[in-house]
PQR file of N, CA, C, O and H, with PARSE charges and radii, in Angstrom:
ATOM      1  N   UNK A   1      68.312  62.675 -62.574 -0.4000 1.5000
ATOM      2  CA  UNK A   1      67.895  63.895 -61.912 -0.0000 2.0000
ATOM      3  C   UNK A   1      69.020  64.326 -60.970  0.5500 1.7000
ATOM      4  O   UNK A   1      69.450  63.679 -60.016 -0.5500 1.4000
ATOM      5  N   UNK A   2      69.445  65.585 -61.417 -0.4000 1.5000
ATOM      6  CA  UNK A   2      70.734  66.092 -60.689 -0.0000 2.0000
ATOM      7  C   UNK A   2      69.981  65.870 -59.029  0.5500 1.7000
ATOM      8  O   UNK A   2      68.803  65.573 -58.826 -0.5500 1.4000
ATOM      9  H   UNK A   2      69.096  66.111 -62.193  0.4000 1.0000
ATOM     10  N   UNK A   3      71.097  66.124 -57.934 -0.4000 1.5000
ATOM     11  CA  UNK A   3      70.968  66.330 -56.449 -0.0000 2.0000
ATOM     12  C   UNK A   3      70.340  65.752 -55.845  0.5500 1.7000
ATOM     13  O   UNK A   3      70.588  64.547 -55.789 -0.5500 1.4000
ATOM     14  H   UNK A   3      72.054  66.364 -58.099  0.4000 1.0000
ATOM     15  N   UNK A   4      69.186  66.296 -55.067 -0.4000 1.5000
ATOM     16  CA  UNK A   4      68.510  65.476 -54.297 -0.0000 2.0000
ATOM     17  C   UNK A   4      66.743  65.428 -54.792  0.5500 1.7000
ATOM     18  O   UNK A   4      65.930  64.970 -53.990 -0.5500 1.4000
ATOM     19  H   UNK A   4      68.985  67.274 -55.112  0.4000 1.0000
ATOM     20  N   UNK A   5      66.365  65.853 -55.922 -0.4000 1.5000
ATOM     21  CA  UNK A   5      65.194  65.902 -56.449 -0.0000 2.0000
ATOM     22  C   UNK A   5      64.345  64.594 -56.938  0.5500 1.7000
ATOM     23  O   UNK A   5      64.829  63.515 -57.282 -0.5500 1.4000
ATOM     24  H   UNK A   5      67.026  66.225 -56.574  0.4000 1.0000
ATOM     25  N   UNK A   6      63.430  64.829 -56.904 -0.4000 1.5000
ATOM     26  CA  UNK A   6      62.208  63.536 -56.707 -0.0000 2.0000
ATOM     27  C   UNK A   6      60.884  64.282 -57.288  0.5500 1.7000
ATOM     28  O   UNK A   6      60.341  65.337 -56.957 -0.5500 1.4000
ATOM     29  H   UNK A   6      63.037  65.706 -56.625  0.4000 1.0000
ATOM     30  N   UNK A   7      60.566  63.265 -58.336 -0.4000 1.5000
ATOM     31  CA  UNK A   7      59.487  64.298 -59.159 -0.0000 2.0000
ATOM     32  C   UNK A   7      58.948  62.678 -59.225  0.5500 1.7000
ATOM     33  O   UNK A   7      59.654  61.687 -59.411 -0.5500 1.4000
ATOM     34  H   UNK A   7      61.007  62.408 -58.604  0.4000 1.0000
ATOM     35  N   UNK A   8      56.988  62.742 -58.943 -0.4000 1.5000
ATOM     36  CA  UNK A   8      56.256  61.797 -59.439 -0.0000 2.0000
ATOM     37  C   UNK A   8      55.415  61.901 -60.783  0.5500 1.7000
ATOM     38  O   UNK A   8      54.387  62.538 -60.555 -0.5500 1.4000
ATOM     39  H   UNK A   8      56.415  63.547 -58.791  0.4000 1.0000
ATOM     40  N   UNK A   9      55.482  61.592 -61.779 -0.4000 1.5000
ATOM     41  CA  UNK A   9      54.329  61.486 -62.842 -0.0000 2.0000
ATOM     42  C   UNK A   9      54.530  60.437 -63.729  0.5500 1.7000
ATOM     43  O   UNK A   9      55.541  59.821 -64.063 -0.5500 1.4000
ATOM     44  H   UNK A   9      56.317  61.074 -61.964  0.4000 1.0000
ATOM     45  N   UNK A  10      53.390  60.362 -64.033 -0.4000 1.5000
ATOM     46  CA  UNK A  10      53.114  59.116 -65.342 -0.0000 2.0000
ATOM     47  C   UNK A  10      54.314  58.831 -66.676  0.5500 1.7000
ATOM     48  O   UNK A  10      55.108  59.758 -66.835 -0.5500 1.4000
ATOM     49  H   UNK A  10      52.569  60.862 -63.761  0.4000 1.0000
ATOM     50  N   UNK A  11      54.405  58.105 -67.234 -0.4000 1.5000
ATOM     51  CA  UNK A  11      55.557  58.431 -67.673 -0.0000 2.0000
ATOM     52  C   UNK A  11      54.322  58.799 -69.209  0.5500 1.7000
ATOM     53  O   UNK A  11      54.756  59.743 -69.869 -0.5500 1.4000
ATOM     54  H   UNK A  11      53.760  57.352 -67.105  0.4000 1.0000
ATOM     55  N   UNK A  12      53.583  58.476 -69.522 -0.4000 1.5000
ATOM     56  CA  UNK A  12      52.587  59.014 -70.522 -0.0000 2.0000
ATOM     57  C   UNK A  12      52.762  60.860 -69.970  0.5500 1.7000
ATOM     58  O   UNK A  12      52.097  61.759 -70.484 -0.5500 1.4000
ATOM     59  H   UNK A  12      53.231  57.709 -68.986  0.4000 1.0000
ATOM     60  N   UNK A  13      53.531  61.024 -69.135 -0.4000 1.5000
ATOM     61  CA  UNK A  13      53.150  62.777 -69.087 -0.0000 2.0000
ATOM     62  C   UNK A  13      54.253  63.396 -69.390  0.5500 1.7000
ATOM     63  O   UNK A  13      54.255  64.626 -69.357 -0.5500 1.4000
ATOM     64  H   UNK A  13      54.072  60.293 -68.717  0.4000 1.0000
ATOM     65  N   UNK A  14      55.178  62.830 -69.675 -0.4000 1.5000
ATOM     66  CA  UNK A  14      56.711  62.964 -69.969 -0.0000 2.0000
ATOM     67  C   UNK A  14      56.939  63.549 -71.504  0.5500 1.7000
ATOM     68  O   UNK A  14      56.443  62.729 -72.276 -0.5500 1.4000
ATOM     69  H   UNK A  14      55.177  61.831 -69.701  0.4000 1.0000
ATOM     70  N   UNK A  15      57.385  64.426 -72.070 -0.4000 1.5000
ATOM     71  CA  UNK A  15      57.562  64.380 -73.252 -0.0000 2.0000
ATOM     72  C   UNK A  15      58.686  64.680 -73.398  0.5500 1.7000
ATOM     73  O   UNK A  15      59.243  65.253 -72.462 -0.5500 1.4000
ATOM     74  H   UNK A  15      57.787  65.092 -71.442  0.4000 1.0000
ATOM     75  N   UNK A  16      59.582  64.342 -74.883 -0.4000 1.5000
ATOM     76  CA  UNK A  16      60.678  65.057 -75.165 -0.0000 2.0000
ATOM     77  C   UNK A  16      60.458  66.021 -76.865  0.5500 1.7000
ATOM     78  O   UNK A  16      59.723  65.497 -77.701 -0.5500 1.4000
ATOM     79  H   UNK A  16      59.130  63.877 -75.644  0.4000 1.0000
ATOM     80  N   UNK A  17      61.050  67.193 -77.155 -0.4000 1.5000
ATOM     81  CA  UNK A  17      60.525  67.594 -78.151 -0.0000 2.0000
ATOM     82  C   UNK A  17      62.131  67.791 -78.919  0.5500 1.7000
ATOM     83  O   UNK A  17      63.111  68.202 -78.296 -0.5500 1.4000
ATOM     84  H   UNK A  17      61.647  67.619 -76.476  0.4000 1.0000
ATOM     85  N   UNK A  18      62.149  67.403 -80.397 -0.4000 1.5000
ATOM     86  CA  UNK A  18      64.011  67.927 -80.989 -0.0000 2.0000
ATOM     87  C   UNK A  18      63.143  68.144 -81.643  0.5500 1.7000
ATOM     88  O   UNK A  18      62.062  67.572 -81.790 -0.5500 1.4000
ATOM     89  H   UNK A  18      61.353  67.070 -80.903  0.4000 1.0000
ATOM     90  N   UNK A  19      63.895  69.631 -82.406 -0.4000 1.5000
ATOM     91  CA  UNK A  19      63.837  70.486 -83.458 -0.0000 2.0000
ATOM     92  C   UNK A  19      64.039  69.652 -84.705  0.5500 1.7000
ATOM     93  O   UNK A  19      64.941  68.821 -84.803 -0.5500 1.4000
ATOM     94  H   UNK A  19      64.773  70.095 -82.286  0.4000 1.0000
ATOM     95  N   UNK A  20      63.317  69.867 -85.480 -0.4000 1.5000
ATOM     96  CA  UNK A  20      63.678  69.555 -86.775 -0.0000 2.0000
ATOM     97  C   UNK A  20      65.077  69.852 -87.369  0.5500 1.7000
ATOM     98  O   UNK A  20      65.694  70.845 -86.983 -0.5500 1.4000
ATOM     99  H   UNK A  20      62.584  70.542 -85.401  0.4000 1.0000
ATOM    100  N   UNK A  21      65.508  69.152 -88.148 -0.4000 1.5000
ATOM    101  CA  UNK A  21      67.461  69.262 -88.880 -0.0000 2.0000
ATOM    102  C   UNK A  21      68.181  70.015 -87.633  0.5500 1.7000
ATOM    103  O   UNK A  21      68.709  71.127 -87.665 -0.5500 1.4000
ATOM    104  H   UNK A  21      65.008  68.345 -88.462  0.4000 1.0000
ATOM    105  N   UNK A  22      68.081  69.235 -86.657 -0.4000 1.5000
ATOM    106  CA  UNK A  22      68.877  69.857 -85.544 -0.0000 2.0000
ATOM    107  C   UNK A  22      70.151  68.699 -85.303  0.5500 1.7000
ATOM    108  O   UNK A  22      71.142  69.056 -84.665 -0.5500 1.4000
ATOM    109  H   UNK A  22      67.652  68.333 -86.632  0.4000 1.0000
ATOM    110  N   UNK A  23      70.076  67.554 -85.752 -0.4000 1.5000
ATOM    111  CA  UNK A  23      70.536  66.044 -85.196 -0.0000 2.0000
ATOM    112  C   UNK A  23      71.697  65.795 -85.932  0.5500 1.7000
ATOM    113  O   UNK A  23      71.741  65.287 -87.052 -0.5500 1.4000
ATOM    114  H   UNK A  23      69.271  67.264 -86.270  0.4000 1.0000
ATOM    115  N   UNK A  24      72.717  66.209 -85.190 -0.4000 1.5000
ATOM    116  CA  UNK A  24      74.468  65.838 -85.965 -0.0000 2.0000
ATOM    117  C   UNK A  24      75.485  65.228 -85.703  0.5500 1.7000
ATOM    118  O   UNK A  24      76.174  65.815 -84.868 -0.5500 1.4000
ATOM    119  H   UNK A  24      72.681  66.622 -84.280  0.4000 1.0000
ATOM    120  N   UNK A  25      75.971  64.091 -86.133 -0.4000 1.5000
ATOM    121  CA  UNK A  25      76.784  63.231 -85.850 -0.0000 2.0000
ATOM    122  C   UNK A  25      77.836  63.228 -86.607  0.5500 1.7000
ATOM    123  O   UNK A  25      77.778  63.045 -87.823 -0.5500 1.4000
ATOM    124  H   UNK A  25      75.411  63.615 -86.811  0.4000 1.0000
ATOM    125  N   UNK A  26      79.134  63.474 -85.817 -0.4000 1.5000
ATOM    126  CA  UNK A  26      80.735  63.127 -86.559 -0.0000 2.0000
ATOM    127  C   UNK A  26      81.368  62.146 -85.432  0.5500 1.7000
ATOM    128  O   UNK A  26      81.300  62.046 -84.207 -0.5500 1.4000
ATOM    129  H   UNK A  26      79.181  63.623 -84.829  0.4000 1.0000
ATOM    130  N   UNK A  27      82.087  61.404 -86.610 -0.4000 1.5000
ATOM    131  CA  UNK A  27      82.697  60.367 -85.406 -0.0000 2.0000
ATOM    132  C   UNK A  27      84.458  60.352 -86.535  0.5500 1.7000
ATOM    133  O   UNK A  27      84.645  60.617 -87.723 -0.5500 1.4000
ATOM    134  H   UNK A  27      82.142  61.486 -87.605  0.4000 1.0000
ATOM    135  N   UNK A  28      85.330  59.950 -85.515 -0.4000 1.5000
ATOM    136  CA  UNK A  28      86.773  60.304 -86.437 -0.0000 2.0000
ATOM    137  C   UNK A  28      87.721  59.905 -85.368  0.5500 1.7000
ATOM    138  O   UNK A  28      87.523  60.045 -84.161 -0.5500 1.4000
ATOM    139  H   UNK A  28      85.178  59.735 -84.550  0.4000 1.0000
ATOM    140  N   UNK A  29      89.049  59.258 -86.083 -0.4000 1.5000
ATOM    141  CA  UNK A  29      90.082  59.044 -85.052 -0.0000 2.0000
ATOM    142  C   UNK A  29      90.846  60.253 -85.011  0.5500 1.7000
ATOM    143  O   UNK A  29      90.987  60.948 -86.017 -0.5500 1.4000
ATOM    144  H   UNK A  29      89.210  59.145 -87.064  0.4000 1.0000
ATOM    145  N   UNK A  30      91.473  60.613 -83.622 -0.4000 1.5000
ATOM    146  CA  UNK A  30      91.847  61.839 -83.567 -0.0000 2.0000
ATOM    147  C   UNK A  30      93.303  61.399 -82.991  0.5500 1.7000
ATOM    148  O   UNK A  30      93.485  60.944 -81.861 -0.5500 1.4000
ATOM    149  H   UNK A  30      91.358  60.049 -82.805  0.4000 1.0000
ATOM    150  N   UNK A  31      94.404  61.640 -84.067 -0.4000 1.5000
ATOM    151  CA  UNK A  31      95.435  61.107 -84.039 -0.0000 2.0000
ATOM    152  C   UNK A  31      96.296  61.624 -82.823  0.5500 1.7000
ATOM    153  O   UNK A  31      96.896  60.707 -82.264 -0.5500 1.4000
ATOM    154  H   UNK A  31      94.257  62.009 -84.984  0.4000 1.0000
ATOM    155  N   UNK A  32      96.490  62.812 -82.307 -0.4000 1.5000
ATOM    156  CA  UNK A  32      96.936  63.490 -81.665 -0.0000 2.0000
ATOM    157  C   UNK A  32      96.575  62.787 -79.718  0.5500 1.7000
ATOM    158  O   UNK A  32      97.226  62.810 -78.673 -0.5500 1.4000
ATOM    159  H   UNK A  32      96.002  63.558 -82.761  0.4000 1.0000
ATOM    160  N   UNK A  33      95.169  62.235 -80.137 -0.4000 1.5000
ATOM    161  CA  UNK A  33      95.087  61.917 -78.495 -0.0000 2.0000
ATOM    162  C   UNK A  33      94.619  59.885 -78.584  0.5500 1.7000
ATOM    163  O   UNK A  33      93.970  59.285 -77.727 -0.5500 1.4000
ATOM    164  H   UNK A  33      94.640  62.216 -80.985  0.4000 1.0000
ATOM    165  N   UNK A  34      95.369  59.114 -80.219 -0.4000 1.5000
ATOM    166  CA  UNK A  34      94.829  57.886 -80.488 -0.0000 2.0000
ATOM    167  C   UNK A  34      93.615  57.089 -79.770  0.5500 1.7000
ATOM    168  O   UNK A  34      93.443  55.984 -79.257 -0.5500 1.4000
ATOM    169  H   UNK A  34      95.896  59.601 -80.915  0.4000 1.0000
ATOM    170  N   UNK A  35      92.959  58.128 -79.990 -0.4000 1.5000
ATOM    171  CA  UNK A  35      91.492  57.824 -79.737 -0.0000 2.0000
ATOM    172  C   UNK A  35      90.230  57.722 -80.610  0.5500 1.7000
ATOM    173  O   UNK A  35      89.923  58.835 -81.037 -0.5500 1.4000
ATOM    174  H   UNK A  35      93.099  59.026 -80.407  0.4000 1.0000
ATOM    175  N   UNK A  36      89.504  56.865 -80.963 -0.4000 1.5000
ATOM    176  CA  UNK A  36      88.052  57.257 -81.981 -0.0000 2.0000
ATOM    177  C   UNK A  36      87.418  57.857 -80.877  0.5500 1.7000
ATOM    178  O   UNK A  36      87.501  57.503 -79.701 -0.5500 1.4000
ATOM    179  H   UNK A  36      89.754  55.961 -80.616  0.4000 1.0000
ATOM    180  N   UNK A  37      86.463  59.255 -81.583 -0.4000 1.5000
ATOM    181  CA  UNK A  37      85.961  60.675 -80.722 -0.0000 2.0000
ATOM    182  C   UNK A  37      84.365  60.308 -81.724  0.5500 1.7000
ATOM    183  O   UNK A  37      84.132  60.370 -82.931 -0.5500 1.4000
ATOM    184  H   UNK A  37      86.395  59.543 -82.539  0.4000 1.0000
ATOM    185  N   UNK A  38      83.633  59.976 -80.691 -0.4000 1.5000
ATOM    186  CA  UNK A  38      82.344  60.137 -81.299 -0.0000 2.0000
ATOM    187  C   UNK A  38      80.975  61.213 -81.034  0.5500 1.7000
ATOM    188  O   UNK A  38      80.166  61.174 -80.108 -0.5500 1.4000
ATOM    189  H   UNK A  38      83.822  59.925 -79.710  0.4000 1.0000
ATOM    190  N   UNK A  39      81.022  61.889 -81.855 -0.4000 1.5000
ATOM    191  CA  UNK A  39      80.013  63.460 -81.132 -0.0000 2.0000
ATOM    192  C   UNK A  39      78.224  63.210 -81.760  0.5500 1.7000
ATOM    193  O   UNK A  39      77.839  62.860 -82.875 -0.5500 1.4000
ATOM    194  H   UNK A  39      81.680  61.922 -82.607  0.4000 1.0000
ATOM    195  N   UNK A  40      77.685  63.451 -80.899 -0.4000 1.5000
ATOM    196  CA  UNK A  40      76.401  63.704 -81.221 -0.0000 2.0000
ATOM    197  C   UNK A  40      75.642  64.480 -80.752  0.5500 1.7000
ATOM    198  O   UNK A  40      75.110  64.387 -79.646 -0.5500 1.4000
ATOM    199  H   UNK A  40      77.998  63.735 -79.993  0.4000 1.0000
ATOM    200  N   UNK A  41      75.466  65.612 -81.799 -0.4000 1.5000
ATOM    201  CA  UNK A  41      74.658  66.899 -80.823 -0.0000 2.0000
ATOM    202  C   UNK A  41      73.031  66.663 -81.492  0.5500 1.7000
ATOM    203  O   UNK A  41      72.897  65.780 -82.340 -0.5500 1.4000
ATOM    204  H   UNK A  41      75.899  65.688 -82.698  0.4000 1.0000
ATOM    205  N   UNK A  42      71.802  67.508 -81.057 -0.4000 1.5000
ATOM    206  CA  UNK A  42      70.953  67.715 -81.310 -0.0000 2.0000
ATOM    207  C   UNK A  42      70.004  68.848 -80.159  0.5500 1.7000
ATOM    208  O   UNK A  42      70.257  69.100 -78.980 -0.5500 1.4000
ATOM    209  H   UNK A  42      71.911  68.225 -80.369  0.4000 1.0000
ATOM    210  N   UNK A  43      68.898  69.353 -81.012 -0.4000 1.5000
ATOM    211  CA  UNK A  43      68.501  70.663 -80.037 -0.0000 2.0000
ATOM    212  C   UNK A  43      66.997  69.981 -79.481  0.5500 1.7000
ATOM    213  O   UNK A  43      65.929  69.683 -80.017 -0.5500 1.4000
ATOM    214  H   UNK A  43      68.693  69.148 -81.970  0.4000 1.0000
ATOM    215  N   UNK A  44      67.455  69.931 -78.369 -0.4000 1.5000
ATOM    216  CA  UNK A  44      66.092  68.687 -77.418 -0.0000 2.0000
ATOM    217  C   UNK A  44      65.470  70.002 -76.201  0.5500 1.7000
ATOM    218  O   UNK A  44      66.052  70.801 -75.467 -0.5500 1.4000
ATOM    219  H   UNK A  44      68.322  70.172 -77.934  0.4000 1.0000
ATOM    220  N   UNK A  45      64.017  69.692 -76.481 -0.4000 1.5000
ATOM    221  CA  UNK A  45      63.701  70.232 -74.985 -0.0000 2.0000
ATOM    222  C   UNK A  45      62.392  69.092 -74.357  0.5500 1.7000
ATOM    223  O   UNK A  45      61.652  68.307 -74.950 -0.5500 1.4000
ATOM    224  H   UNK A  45      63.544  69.043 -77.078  0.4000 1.0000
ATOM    225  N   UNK A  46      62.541  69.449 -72.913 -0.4000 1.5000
ATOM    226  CA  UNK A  46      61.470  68.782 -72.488 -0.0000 2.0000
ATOM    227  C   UNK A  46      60.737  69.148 -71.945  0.5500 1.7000
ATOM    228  O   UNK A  46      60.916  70.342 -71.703 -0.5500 1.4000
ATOM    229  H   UNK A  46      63.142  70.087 -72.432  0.4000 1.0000
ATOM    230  N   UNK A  47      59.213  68.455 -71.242 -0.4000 1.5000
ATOM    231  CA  UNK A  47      57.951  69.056 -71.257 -0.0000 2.0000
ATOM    232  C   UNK A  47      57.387  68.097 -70.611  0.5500 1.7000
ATOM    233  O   UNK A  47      57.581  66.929 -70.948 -0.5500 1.4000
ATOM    234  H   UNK A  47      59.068  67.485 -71.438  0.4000 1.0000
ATOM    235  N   UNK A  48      56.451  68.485 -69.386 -0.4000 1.5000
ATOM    236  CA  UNK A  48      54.879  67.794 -69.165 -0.0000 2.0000
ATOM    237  C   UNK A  48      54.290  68.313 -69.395  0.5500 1.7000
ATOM    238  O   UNK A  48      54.401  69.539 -69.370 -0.5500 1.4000
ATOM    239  H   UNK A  48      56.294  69.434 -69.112  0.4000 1.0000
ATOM    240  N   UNK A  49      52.692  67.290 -69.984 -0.4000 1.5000
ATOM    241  CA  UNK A  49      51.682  67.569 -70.611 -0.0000 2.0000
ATOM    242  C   UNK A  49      50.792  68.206 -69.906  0.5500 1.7000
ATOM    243  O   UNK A  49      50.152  69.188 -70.280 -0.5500 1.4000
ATOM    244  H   UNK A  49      52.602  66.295 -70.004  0.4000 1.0000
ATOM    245  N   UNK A  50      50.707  67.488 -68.528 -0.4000 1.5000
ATOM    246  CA  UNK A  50      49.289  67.766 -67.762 -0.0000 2.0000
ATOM    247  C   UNK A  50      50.245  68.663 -66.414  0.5500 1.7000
ATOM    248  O   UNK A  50      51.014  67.981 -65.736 -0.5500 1.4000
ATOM    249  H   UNK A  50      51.227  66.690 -68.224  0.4000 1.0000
ATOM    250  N   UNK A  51      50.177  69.459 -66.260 -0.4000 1.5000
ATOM    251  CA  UNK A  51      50.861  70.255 -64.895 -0.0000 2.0000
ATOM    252  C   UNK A  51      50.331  69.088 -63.551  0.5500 1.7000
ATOM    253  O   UNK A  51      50.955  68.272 -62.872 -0.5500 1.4000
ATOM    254  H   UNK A  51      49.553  70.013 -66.810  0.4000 1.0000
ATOM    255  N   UNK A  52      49.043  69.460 -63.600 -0.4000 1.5000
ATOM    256  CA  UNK A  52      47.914  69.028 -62.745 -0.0000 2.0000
ATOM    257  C   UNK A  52      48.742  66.886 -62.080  0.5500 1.7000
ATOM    258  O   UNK A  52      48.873  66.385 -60.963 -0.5500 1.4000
ATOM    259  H   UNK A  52      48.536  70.122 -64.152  0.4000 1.0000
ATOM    260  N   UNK A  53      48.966  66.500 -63.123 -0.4000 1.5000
ATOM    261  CA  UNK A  53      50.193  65.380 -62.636 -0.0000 2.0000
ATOM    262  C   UNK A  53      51.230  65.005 -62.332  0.5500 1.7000
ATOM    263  O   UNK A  53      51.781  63.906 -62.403 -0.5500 1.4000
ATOM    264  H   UNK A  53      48.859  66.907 -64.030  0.4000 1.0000
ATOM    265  N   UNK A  54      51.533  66.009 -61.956 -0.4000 1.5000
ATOM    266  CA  UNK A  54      53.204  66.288 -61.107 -0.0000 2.0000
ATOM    267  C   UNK A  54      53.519  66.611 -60.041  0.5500 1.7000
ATOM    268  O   UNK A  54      53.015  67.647 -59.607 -0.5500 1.4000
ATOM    269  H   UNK A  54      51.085  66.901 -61.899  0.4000 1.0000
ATOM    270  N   UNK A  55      54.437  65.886 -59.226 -0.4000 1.5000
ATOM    271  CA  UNK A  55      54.029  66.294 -58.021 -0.0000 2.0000
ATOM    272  C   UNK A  55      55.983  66.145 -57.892  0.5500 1.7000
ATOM    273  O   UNK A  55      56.761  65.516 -58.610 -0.5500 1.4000
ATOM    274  H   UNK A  55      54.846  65.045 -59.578  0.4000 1.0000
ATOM    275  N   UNK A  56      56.264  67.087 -56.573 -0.4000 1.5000
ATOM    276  CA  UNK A  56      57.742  67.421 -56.727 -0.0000 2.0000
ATOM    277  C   UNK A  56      57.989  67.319 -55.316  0.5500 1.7000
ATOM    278  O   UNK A  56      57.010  67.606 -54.627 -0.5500 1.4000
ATOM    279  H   UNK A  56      55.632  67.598 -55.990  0.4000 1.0000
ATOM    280  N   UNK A  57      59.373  66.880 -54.497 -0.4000 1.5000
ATOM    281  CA  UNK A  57      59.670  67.025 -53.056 -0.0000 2.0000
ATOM    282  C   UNK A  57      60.480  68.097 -52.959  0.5500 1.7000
ATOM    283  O   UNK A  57      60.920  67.946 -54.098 -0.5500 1.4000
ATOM    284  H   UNK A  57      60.168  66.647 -55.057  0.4000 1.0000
ATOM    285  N   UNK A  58      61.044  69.032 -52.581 -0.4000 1.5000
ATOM    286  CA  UNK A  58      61.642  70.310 -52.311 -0.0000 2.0000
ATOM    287  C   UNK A  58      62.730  69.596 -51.386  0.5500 1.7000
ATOM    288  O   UNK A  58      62.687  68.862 -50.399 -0.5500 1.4000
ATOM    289  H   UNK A  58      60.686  69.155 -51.655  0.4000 1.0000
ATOM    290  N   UNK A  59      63.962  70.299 -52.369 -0.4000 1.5000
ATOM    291  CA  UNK A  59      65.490  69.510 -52.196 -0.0000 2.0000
ATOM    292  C   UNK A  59      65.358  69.771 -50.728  0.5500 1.7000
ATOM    293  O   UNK A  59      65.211  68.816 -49.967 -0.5500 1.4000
ATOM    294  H   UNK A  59      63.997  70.896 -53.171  0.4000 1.0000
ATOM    295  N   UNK A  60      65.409  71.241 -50.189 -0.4000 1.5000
ATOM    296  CA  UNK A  60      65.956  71.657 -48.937 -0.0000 2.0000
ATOM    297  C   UNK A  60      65.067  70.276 -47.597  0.5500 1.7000
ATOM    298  O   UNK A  60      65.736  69.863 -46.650 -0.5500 1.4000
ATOM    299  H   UNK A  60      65.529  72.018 -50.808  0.4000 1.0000
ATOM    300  N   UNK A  61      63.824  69.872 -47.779 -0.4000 1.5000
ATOM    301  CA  UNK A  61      63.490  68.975 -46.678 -0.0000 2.0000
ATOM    302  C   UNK A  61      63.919  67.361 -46.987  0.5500 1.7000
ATOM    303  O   UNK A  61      63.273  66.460 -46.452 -0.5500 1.4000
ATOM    304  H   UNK A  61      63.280  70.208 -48.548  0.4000 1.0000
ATOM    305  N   UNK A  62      64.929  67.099 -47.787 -0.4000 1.5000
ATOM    306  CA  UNK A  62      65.287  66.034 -48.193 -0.0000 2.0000
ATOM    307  C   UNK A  62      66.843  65.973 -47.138  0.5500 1.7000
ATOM    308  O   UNK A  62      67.749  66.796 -47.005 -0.5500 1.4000
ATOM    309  H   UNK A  62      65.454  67.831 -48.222  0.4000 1.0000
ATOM    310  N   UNK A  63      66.647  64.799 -46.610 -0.4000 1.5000
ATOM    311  CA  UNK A  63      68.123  64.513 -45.785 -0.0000 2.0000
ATOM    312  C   UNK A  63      68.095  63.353 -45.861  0.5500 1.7000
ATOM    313  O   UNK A  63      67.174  62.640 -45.465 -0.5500 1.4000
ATOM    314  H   UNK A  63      65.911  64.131 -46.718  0.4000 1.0000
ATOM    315  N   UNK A  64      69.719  62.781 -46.704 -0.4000 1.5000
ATOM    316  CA  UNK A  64      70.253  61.233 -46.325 -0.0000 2.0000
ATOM    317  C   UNK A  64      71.295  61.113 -45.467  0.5500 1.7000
ATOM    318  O   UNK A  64      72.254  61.837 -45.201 -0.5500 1.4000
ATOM    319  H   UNK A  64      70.468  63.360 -47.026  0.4000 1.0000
ATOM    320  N   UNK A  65      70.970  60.200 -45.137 -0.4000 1.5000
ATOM    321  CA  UNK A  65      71.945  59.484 -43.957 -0.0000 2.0000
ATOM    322  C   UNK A  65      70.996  58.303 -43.350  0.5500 1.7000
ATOM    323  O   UNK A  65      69.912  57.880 -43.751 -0.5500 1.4000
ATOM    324  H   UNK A  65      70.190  59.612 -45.353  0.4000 1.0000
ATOM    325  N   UNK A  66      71.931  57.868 -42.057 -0.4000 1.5000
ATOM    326  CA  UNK A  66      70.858  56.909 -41.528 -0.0000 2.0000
ATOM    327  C   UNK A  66      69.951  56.783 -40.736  0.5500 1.7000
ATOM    328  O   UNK A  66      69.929  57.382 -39.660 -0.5500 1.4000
ATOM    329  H   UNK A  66      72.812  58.211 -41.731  0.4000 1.0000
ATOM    330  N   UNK A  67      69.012  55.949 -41.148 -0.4000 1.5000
ATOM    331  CA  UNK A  67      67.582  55.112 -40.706 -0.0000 2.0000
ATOM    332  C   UNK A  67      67.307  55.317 -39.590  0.5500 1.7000
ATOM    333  O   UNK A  67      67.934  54.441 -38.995 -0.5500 1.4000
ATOM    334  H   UNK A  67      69.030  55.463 -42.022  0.4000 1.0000
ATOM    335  N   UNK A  68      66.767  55.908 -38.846 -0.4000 1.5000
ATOM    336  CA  UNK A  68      66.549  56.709 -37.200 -0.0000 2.0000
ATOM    337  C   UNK A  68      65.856  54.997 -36.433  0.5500 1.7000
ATOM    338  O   UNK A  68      64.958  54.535 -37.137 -0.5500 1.4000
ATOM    339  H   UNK A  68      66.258  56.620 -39.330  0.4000 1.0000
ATOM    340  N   UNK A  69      66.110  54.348 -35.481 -0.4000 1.5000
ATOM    341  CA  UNK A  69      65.058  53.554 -35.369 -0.0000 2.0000
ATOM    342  C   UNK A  69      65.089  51.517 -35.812  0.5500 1.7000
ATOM    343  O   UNK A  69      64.497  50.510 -35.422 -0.5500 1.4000
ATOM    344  H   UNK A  69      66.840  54.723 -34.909  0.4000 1.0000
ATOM    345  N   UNK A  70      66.100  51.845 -36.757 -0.4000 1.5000
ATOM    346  CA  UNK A  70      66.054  50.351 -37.469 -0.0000 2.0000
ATOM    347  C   UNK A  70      67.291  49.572 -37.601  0.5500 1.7000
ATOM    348  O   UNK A  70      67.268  48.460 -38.129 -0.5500 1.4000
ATOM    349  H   UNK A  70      66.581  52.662 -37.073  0.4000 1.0000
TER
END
């Protein structure tokens, strides 16, 4: 999770969905930079099931640093 975001839910509420014949893999040595280059694309989206089980902290009241106290 990019930044400072914090999301609670079940992981049963989690989904991921790929498109059908979306999933492509080339892999090849690429002489020019003697490297093996391995690619794998595919068309993914994601999703919760239940809204109602999610619960989110809002970046802006999130501050790290240190422990006030301890």
């Amino acid at each position: 999770m990019p930044g400072k975001r914090m999301v609670v839910t079940p992981l049963s509420n989690l989904h991921i969905y790929t498109q059908r014949n979306t999933r492509m893999r080339k892999g090849e040595f690429v002489e020019d930079r003697k490297q093996f280059e391995n690619k794998y694309l595919r068309n993914e989206g994601y999703a919760v099931e239940v809204p109602e089980l999610y619960a989110a902290i809002d970046e802006s009241a999130v501050t790290i640093g240190k422990v006030l106290g301890g």
